[in-house]
C-alpha positions in Angstrom: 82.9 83.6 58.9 84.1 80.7 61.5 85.2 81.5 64.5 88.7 79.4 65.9 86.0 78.1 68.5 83.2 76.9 66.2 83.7 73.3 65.2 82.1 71.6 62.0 79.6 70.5 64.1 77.6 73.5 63.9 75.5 73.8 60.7 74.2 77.3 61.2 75.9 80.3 62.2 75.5 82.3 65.2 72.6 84.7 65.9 74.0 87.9 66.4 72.0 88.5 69.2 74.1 85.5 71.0 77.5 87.5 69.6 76.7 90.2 71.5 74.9 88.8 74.6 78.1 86.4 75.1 81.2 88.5 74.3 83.7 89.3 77.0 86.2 92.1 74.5 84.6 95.0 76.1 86.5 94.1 79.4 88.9 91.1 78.6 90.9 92.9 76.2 93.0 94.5 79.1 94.2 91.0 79.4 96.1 91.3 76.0 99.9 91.4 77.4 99.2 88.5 80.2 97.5 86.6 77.0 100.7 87.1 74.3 103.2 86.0 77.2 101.1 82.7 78.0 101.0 82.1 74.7 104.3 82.3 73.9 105.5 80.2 76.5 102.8 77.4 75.1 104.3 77.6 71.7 107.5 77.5 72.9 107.0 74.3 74.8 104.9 72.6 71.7 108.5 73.3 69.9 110.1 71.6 72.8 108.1 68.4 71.9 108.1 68.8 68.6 104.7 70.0 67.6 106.4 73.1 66.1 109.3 73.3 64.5 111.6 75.9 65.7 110.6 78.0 62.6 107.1 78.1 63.1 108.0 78.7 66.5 110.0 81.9 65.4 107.3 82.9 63.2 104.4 82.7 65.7 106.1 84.7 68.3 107.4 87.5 66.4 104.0 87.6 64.8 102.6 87.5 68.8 104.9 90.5 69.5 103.5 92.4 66.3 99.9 92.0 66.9 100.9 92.9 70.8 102.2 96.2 69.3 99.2 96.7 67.7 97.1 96.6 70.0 99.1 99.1 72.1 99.3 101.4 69.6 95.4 101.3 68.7 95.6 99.7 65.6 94.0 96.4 66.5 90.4 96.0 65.3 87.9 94.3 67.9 84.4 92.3 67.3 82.3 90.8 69.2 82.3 87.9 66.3 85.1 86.6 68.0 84.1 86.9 71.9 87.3 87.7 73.7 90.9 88.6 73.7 92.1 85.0 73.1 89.9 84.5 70.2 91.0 87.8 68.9 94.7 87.3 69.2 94.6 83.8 67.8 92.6 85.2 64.5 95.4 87.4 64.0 98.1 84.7 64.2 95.9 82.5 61.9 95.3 85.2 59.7 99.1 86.0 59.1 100.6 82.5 59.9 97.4 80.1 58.4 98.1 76.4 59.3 101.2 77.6 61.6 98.7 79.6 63.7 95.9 76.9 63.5 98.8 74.8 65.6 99.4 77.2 68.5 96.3 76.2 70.4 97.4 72.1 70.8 97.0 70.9 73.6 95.0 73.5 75.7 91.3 74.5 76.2 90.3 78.1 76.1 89.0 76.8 79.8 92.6 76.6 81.1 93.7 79.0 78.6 91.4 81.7 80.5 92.3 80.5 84.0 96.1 81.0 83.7 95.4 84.2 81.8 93.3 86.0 84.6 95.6 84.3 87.1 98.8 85.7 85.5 96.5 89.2 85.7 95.8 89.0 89.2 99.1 88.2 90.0 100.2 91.8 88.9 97.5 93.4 90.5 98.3 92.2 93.3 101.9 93.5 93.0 100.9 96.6 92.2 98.2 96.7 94.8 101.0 95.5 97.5 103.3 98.3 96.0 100.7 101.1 96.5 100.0 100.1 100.4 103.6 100.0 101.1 103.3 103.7 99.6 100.5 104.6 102.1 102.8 103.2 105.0 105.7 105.3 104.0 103.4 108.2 103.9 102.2 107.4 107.2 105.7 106.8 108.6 106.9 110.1 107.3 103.9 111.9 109.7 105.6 110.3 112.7 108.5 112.7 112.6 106.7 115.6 111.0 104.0 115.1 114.1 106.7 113.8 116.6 105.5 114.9 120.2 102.0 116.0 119.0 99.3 114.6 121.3 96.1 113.8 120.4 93.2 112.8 122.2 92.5 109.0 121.4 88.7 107.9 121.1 86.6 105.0 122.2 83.2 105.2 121.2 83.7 108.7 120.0 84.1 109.7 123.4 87.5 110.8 124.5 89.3 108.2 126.5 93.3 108.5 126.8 95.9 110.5 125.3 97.9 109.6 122.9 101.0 110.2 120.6 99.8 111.5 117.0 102.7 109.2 115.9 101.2 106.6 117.7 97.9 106.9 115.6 99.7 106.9 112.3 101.2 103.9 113.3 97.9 102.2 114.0 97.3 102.6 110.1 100.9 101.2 109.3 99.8 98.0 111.2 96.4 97.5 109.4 97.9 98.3 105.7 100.9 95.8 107.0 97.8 93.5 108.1 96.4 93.8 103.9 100.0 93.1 102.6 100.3 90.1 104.1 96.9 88.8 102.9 98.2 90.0 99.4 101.3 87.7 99.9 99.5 85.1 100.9 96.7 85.1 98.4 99.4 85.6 95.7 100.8 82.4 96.9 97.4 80.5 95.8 97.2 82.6 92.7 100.5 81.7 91.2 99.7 78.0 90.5 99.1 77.4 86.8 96.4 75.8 85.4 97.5 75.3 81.8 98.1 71.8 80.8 94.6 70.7 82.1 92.4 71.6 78.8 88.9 71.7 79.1 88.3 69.3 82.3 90.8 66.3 81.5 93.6 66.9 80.5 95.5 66.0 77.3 97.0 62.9 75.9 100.1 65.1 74.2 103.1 64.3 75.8 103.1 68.5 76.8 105.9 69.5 79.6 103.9 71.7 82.3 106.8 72.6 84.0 108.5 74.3 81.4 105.5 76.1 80.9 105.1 77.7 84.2 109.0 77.9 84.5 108.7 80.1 81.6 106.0 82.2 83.2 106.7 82.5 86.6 104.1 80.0 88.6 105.4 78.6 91.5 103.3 75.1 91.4 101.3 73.5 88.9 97.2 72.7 89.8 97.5 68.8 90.2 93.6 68.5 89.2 92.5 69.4 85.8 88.6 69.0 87.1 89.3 71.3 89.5 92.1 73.6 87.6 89.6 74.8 85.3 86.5 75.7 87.4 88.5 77.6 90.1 87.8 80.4 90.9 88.9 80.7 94.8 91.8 83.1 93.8 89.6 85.6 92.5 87.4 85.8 95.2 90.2 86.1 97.8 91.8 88.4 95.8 88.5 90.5 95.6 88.8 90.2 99.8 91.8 91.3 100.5 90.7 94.1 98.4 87.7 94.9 100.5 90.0 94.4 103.6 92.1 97.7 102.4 89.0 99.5 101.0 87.5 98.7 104.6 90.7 100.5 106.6 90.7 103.3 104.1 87.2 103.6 104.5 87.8 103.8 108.3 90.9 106.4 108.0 88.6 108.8 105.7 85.5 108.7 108.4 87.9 109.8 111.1 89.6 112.5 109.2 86.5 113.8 107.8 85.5 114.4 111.2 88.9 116.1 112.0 88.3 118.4 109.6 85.2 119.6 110.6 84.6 123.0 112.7 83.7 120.9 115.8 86.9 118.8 115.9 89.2 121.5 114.0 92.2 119.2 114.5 93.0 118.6 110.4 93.9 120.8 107.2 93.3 119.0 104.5 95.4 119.8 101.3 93.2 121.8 99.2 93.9 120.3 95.8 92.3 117.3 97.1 89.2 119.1 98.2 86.3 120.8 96.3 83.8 123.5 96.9 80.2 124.1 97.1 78.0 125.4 93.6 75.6 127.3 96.1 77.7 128.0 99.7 80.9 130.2 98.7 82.4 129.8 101.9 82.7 125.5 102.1 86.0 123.5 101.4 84.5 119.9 101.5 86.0 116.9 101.6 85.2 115.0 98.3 88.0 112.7 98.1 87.5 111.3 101.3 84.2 110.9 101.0 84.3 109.4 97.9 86.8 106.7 99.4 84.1 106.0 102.0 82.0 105.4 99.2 83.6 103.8 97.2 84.1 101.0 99.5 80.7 100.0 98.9 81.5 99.1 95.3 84.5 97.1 96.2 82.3 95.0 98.8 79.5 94.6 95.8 82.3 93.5 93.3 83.1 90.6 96.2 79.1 89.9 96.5 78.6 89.5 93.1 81.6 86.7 92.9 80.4 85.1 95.7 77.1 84.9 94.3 78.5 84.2 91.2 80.0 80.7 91.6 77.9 79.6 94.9 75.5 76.7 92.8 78.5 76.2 89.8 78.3 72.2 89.0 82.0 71.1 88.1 84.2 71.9 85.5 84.1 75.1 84.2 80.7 76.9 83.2 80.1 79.6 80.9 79.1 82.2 83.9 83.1 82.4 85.1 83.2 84.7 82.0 81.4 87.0 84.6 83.7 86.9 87.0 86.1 89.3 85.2 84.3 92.7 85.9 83.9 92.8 89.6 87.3 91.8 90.0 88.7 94.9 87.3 86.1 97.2 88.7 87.9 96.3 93.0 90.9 96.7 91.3 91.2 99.6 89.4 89.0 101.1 92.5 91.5 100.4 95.2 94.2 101.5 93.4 92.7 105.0 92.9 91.9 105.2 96.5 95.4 104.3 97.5 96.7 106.7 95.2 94.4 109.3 96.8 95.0 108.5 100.0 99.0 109.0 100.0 98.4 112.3 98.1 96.0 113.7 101.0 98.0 111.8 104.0 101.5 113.7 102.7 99.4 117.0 102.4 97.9 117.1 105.4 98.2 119.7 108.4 97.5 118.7 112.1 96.1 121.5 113.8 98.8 121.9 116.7 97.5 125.2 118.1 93.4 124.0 118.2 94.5 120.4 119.2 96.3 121.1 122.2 94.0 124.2 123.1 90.8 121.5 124.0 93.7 118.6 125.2 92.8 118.7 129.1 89.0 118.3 128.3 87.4 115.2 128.7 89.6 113.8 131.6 92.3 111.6 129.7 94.7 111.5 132.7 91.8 109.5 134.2 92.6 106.0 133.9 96.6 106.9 134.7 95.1 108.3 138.1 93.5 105.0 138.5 96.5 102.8 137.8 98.3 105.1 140.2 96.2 103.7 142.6 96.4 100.1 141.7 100.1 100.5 142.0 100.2 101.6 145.9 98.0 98.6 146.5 94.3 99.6 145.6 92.2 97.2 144.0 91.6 97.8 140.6 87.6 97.9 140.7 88.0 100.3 144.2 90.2 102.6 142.4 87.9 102.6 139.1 85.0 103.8 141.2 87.5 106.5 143.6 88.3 108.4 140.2 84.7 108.2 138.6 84.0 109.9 142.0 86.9 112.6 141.7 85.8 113.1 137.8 82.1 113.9 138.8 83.8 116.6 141.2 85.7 117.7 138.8 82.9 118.2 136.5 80.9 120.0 139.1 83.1 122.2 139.8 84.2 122.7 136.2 87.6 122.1 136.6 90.5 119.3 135.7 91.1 116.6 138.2 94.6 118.2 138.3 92.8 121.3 139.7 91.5 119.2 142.4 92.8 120.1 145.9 94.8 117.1 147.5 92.2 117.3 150.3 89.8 116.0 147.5 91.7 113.0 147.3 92.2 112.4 150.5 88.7 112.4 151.4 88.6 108.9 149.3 91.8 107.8 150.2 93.4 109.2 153.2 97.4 108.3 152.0 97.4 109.8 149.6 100.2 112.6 148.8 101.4 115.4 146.6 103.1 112.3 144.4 99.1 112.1 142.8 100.0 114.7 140.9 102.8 113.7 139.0 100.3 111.0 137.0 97.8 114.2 136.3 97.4 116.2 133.3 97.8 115.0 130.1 102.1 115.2 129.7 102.0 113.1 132.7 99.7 110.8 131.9 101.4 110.0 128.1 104.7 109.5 130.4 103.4 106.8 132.8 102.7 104.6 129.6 105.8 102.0 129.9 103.5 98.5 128.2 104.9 97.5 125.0 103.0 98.7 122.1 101.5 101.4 124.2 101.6 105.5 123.3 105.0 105.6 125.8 107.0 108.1 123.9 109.8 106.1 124.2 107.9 102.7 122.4 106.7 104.3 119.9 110.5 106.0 118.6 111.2 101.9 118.9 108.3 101.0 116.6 108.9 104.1 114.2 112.7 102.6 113.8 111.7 99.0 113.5 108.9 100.6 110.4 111.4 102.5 109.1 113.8 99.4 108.7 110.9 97.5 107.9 109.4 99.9 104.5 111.9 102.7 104.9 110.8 106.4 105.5 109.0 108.6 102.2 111.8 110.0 100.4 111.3 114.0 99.9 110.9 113.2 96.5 108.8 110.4 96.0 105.7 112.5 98.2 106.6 115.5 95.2 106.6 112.6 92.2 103.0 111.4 93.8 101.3 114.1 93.8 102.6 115.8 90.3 101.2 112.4 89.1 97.9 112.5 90.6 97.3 115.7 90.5 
């Protein structure tokens, strides 16, 4: 049997070692849909310039749409005789349509056939990907009014360092998933330019119209160099980076709230349906899901190694080796989304611990850089006052107490005029209200930047946190 890709040329037929060593339909075939569409848009622009008739044209994409409902019904037979999707879905218009079919691939290469293919692909991955962390933010949004007023104690180092608004921490994560949508956008902007038109490295010498083409499907530009049309493959591997960007932050949010949910920090509940159990310790509600997110950061970083390493030494046009760029970027795909998913589900779910929190909240001295500013502001230099309170906080910690619990005489002693008014910048409540720097933990900035969010990605409806986790759960 020949294969639409094996030319006369050939006098003896493939080794079927080579059929299955080269074929791409275990993992291509997802691209099915994105395929159909492309190539109905082709054959609608061959009828355009007259290389179909507007018969044919009919015939091949109502036989397109047939074979497309095959396929998602799981009727369609696959083999590797015929490599990939494309090959597959042009045997079955050949096979029904004969000559008719044999026309549809005029003017095209499966080189730029492929390219606009994947890209088309990526573009709705990207959509969906976007979709999902505007999800996340909503979730996160939705904590700042469930947590509004809880205080946390902010880290540096893992060492407590300031107070701050739990609000104020969820917002953090808005930013950064804000940060990954815009790298989304922006990639999308270099992935929606179609390549179809160029062939195999050329272009064609049929009066084809490119622009109807990618009118038809939705590109924004068309690639002005067939060389370099074909053989890119930037898109995919800043697409596969912007995907290790999100992994990376939920990677980041997991670490922390694994921590919060251990005995020692005891400031997190974490929903239980999103949690497992021990086959040996009866007692242990462990963190899976989080874990697993941490971990499964390091495939989405491997999926962007592999692509780099993939087309570092590629000679210009297109090589046989892109075929391999495919699974990395399906495996950082279909990974992200599953963490996102996750990570909305546990995020709604999840309990601060008010009572344990704010028990241990006046340990570790987080008035003590407001007790220093105090200072700056009645004229002490700011390297003076940074060494006065590192002074009051070893007292403090010899005598086991808070710096609030200091007599005034204590203070005096390092700065004789100083007054009762010290105290009002002590303790943690009075330290979160001396914050007045835009973007800081002041309560009243962060109720401006939970309004400007909320008109931003709107808060989580009651019902969309129910509809997410009936689905994933």
């Amino acid at each position: 049997m020949t294969t639409p890709s094996r030319s006369g040329v050939f006098e003896q037929g493939t080794d079927p070692r080579v059929e299955q060593f080269t074929e791409s339909i275990s993992f291509d075939k997802r691209l099915y849909a994105h395929d159909i569409e492309q190539n109905i848009a082709h054959a609608r622009m061959l009828a355009r310039i007259g290389i179909l008739d507007a018969i044919e044209c009919e015939q091949v994409e109502q036989t397109l749409r047939k074979v497309q409902t095959r396929i998602e019904q799981g009727r369609f037979e696959y083999s590797t005789a015929d490599e990939d999707i494309h090959m597959h879905i042009e045997r079955a218009l050949i096979g029904r349509l004969e000559d008719t079919g044999r026309k549809l691939h005029t003017a095209r290469s499966r080189n730029d056939q492929v390219a606009t293919v994947f890209r088309l692909w990526v573009r709705d991955a990207i959509d969906r990907i976007d979709g999902k962390c505007r999800e996340l933010q909503r979730a996160f949004l939705a904590r700042c009014e469930r947590d509004a007023g809880v205080v946390l104690p902010g880290y540096t180092h893992l060492q407590r360092a300031q107070p701050v608004l739990a609000a104020h921490y969820w917002l953090a994560y808005i930013e950064k998933l804000e940060r990954d949508r815009q790298r989304l956008r922006d990639c999308r902007a270099r992935v929606n330019v179609m390549p179809l038109g160029s062939a195999a490295i050329a272009g064609t010498s049929l009066p084809i119209d490119r622009a109807d083409v990618a009118s038809r499907l939705g590109f924004d530009t068309i690639a002005a160099n067939s060389i370099d049309a074909t053989s890119d493959r930037d898109f995919v591997l800043e697409t596969a980076f912007c995907l290790v960007m999100i992994a990376e932050h939920l990677s980041t949010w997991a670490e922390e709230w694994i921590l919060w949910s251990t005995v020692e920090f005891d400031f997190l509940r974490l929903p239980q349906p999103y949690c497992t159990g021990s086959s040996i310790m009866p007692q242990k509600i462990n963190p899976d899901v989080l874990e697993l997110t941490r971990g499964k950061t390091a495939r989405v970083i491997g999926s962007l190694q592999t692509l780099l390493v993939l087309v570092k030494g590629l000679p210009l046009a297109y090589n046989r080796d892109l075929q391999e760029d495919k699974p990395p970027l399906f495996d950082a795909v279909d990974t992200v989304e599953a963490c996102l998913e996750m990570a909305t589900a546990v995020v709604d779910g999840a309990e601060l611990n008010r009572e344990s929190i704010a028990a241990r909240l006046d340990e570790g001295f987080l008035d003590a850089t407001s007790l220093m500013e105090y200072l700056i502001l009645r004229g002490t230099p700011q390297r003076t006052a940074h060494h006065l309170v590192g002074t009051l906080v070893r007292r403090a910690i010899e005598r086991r107490c808070r710096l609030c619990d200091l007599p005034l005489s204590e203070f005096q002693q390092l700065q004789s005029d100083l007054d009762a008014s010290v105290y009002h910048v002590l303790g943690v409540q009075n330290a979160l209200q001396a914050f007045v720097s835009y973007g800081s933990t002041a309560p009243q900035e962060v109720a401006r930047q939970i309004e400007r969010w909320k008109q931003q990605i709107g808060p989580l409806p009651i019902d969309d946190a129910a509809t997410s986790r009936a689905t994933i759960s």
